[in-house]
C-alpha positions in Angstrom: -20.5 -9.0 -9.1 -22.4 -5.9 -10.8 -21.5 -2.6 -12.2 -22.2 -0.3 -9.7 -20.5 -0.1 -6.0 -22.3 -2.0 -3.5 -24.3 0.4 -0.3 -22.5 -0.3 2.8 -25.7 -2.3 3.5 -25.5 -4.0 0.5 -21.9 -5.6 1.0 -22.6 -6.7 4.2 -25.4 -8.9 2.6 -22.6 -11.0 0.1 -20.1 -13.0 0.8 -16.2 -12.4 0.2 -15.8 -13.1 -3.5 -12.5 -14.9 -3.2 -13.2 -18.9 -3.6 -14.1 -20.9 -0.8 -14.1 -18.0 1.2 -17.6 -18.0 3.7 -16.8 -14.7 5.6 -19.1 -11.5 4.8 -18.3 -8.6 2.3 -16.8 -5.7 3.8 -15.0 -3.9 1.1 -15.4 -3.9 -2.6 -12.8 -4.1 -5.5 -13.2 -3.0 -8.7 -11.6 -5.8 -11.4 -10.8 -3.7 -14.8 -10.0 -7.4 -16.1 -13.1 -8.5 -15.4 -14.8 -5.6 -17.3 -14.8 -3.0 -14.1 -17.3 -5.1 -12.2 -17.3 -4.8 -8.6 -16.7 -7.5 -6.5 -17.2 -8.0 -2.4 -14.2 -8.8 -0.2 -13.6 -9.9 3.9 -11.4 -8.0 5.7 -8.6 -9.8 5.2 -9.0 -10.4 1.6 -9.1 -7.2 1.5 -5.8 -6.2 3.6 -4.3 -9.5 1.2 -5.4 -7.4 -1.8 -3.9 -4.2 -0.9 -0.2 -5.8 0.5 -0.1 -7.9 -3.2 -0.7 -4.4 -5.0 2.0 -2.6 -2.7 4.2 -6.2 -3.5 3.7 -5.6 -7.1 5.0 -2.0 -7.5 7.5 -2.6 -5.1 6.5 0.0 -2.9 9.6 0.0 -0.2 7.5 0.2 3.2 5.0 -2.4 2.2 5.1 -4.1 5.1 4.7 -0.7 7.2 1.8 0.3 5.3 -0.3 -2.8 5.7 0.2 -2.7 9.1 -0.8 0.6 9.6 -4.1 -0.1 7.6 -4.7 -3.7 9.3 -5.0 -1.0 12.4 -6.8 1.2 11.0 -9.6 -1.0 10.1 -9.2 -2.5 13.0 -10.1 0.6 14.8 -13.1 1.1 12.9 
């Protein structure tokens, strides 16, 4: 974890910051609990991450919107 966002280089070095987790950094997350450090995450961590905050707020297409963003990043 550090302070300032990881290069695209950079995350690719790290693993996926969620425990017991082996698969490389793709994306970052920014924890405020944790004091705003930055931490790495896998691609699906990452999707995971984003579908629990859309969950949370009770956003009503949830479900539409992580799909359409599991296919975008899949495209990529």
């Amino acid at each position: 974890m550090r302070r300032k966002p990881y290069t695209q280089i950079g995350i690719r070095r790290l693993k996926c910051c969620v425990s017991g987790c082996e698969n490389r950094g793709e994306f970052q997350w920014q924890c405020c609990a944790t004091g705003n450090l930055w931490m790495p995450l896998c691609v699906e961590h990452d999707i995971g991450m984003n579908q629990m905050a859309l969950e949370y707020i009770g956003h009503p297409r949830t479900e539409a919107l992580v799909e359409e963003y599991r296919a975008k990043i899949a495209g990529e």
